[in-house]
Structures are given as C-alpha cells and as structure tokens.
N, C-alpha and C positions, 0 to 999 in steps of 0.2 A: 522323653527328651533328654537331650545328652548334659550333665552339668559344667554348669559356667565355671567351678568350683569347686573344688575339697578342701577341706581342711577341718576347723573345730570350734565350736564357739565354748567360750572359757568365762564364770562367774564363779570371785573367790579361790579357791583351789578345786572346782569340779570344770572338769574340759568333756565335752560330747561329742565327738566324731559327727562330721555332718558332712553334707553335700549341698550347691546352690541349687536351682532349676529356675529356669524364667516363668512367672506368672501370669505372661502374656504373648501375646502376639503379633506379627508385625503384616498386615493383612495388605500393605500398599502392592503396588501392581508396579511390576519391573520393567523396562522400555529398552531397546537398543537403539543405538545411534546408525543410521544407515546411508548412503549415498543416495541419493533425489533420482539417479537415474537408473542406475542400475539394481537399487537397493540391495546394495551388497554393504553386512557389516561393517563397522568402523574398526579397526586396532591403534590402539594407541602405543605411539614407540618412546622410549625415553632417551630422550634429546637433552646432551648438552648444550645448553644456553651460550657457550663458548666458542664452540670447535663445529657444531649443528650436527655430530656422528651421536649414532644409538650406543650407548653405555649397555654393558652385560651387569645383571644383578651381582654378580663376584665383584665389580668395581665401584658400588653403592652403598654409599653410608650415610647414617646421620646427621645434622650440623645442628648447631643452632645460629642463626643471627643477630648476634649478639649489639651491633652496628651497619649500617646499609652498606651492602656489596661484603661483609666482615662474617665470618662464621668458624667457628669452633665445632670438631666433631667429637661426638656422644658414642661413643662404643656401649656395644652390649655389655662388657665388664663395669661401666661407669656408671647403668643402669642399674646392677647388683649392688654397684657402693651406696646408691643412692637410697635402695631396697634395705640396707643395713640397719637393722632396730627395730625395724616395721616387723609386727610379728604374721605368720602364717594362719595364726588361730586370729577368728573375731573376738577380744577379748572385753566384754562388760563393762564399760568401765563408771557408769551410773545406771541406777534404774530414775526415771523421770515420770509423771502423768502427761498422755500424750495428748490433752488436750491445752498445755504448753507449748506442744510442737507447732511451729507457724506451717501452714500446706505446702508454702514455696519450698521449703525445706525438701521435700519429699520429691526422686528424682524416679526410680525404678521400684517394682517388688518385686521378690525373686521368692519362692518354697525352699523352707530348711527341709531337709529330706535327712533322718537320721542312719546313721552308719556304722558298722561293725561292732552293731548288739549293744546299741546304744538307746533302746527305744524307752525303758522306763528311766534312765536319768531323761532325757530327752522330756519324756512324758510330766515328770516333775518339776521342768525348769516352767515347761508351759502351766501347769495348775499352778502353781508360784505365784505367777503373773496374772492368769486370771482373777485371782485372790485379792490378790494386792492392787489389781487395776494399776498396772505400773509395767512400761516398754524398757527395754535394756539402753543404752547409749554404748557405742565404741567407733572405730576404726578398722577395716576393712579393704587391704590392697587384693585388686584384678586386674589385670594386663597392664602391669607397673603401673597405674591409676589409683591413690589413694584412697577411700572416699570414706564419709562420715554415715554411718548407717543405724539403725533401728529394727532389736528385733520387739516381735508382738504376735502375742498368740492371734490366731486366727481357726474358727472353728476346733478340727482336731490338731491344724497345725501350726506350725510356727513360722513367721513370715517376716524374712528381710528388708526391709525398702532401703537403698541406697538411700544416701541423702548428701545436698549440695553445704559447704564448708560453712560460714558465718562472712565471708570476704566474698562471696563468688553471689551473692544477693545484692541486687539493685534496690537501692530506696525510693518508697514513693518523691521523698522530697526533692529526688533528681528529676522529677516531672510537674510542669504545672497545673496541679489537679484545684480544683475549686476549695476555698478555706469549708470550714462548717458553718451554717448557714439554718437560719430559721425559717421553712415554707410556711407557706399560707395553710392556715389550720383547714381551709374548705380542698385544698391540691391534696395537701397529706392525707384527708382523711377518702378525697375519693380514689389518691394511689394506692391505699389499703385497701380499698374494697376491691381494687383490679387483682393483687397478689392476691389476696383471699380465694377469688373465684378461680386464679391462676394453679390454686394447691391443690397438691394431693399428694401420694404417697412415691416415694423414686423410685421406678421403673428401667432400669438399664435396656433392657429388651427393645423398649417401645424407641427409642433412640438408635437409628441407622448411619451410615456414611452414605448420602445422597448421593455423594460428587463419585467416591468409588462405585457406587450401584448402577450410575449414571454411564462411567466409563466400560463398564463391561457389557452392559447394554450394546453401546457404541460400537466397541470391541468386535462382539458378536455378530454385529448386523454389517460392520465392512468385512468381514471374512465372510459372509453369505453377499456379498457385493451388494450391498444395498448401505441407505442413507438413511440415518434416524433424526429427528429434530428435539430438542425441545423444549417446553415452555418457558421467556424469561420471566424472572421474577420482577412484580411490579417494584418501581422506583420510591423508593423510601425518603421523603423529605424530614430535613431536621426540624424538631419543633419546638418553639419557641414559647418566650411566656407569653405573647399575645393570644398564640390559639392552645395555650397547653389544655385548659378546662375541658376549651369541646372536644378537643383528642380523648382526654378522661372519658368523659360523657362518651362520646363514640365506642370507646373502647368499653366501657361498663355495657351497654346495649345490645354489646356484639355478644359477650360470655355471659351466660347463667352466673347466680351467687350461687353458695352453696346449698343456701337454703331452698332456692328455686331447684334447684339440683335435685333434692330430694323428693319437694314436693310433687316436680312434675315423676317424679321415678312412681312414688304413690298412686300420681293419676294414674299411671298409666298400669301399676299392678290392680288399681280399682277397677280401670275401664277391662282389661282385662279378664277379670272373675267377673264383669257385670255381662261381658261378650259371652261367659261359660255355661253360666246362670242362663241367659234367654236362650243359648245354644241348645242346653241342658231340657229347658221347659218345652221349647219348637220339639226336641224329639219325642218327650212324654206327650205332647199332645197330638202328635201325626201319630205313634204307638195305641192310646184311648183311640183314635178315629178308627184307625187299621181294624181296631177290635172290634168296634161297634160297627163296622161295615163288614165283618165277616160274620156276625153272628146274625146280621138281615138277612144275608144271605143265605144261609143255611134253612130261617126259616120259609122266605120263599119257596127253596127246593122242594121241603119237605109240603106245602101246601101244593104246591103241582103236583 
C-alpha cells in the first residue's frame, strides 16, 4: 500500500525517517446513483446557487461562513500560514502508560514503516517502549488536519493511532444516563452467572459483517436475475424490572455455565473412548470367532 505519509518521528534529539501506511481496510461496497428509467448514471454539475450556470474548477475556491449568506475565502497560501510551526516530523512530546489512554481517544492506526536505513534506531525506539511499557504522546499534521496521535510498539512494529483532541470528546454528562445505583443482590448475582457463561477468549475472526455479507449475497443473485429473501430478526421487547428475573432465568437455561461446559466436553470425551473400547472388544471378538471357525473347519476337511 501506498503511504499516507513521510516524514520522521523525533524523541529527544534522535529523528527516524519513517513512512505512515494504513492498518486497515475500508471493505464497504460502493453504489452509483442512476436514473429509474433508463438507468443511466448520474453526474453531478456544480451550480451556482446564484446565476443556476456550471462553474469550471479554475473559478472555485474556498470560503468559510463566517455568518449566514457571509463568507471569507481561504486560499491555499493561508492554509501554509496556518501550517506554520506545525512541525513535519511526529515529534515525542511525552511517553505516558496507555492504559491512561481513554478508548474514545483512539481515531485511526496506521504502520510506522522505517526509512532510509533507519531500521536499528527505529528498532531501539521500539525495545524502549516495550521496556518501559510506555507509548509516546505528540502531534501529527495530514492533509492540513492536525491531529493528536500515539505511537506504540506493536509485535515487531511500531504503530500510530491518530487520536481525537481533549475538545472534540462528548461527555457522558451531556446525556441522561442513569445515576449509580444499588441492584438486588439475587439480579446481580444471576447477571454474573449470564456474563460468566457468556466468556471466553476474543476471537476477531468468529465476528462477521452480516449486513455486508448479506448485500453481496443480494448483489449476486439480481445480476443472475433472481430474488433472494431473508430471515427477519425476531422483535426484541424492552425489559423491565417486573420480568427482569425470568429474562435471567430464561437466559441462564438457554447457555451452559462454564462448568457445564466442561463437564459435558468430559462426557462426551468419556462416551467417546467408552464407543472405542466396545468398538475395540466387538472386533477382538468376531477376530477369536473368525478363528475358532476356521480351525473346525479345517478339521472337518481333514476327517473326510
């Protein structure tokens, strides 16, 4: 992949040559806008809002709106002025433990990919940090966008994540979320047992995009001119403290505990070697018969 970025990440006075690369991928499924009848693509022209004539790119610029119907334009020169001081290099500017970092924080990751025979300083910022258990803090412009980012080793490499400012975070208390509150020791203790049975170890894998899997499905079957349906999902009623228990209850009866979990894994390795075992004996004893009925046989022959 092509990088987002060059430049250098800079701790202290040592600077590393690096490159960005994106750590992910963008897997949505792209659509065109088409006419109903003719399905012939859409183009979009740009129209003055004024005059209703197409504007050429040569005569298009920036503004901002500064007040309704009121706008100031932004030249590309006034985006350099703005660029001014903001340095090129990612420069360090704390190392922090990142389980200080809130998750909201975290926007993008992108791969440091090191550059022009930079791989053992490169390689020593990262042992550093695995050391220390400690991520870098700094600042970070891409296509005149500032942003507050984090590096941290990852495996053999080093990995960026963009991060959103300290302003640009919503607080819970902009929402009316319920105070802290005391449940009933018999609710809390049967919602533990549901989590319990609910655990196990994080799997990324086992986690799909239905809705895209769904669409391509769809996709597939109108380009072969055909109709596919499918299944709605039953309707989900909110529930309340009247029936919260027997939801528990319900819900406990539906999922194994752990320990069921294991025990029936056991039956089922027991029943198993017990299936092997009489397997095992049925063949030893049709093999004894096989024998003893060839050796009658032979003395028969020999007494005719």
């Amino acid at each position: 992949m092509a990088a987002i970025w060059k430049g250098s990440i800079s701790f202290g006075l040592v600077n590393i040559p690096v490159s960005l690369h994106s750590a992910v991928r963008d897997d949505h499924i792209s659509f065109r806008m088409l006419e109903k009848d003719t399905l012939s693509p859409i183009n979009y022209e740009r129209v003055s809002k004024k005059t209703g004539k197409t504007v050429p790119w040569a005569k298009i610029v920036k503004g901002y709106e500064y007040t309704k119907g009121k706008f100031v334009v932004i030249t590309d020169e006034d985006f350099q002025k703005a660029a001014t001081g903001t340095s090129k290099a990612f420069e360090i500017e704390d190392f922090v433990p990142e389980s200080q970092i809130d998750p909201r924080f975290f926007e993008k990751p992108y791969y440091v990919v090191p550059e022009g025979g930079s791989d053992s300083v490169y390689a020593l910022l990262r042992e550093a940090m695995i050391e220390t258990e400690m991520v870098g803090i700094g600042r970070l412009t891409i296509r005149q966008k500032q942003h507050l980012a984090a590096v941290k080793p990852l495996g053999n490499a080093l990995e960026i994540n963009l991060m959103r400012f300290s302003d640009e975070i919503i607080s819970e208390k902009d929402y009316e979320i319920p105070k802290k509150e005391k449940p009933k020791p018999a609710a809390l203790k049967m919602a533990k047992q549901l989590i319990s049975s609910l655990s196990k170890d994080f799997e990324p894998e086992q986690y799909r995009d239905e809705y895209r899997l769904n669409l391509e499905k769809l996709i597939k079957s109108k380009t072969k001119g055909k109709e596919i349906e499918f299944d709605e999902p039953a309707e989900r009623k909110a529930t309340g403290l009247s029936d919260l228990m027997e939801r528990l209850q319900e819900s406990l009866g539906k999922r194994p505990t752990p320990q069921a979990q294991v025990a029936a894994k056991k039956s089922s390795n027991a029943s198993t070697k017990s299936k092997a075992k009489t397997k095992s004996k049925s063949a030893t004893k049709t093999k004894t018969t096989r024998k003893t009925s060839t050796k009658a046989s032979k003395k028969t022959r020999k007494r005719a």
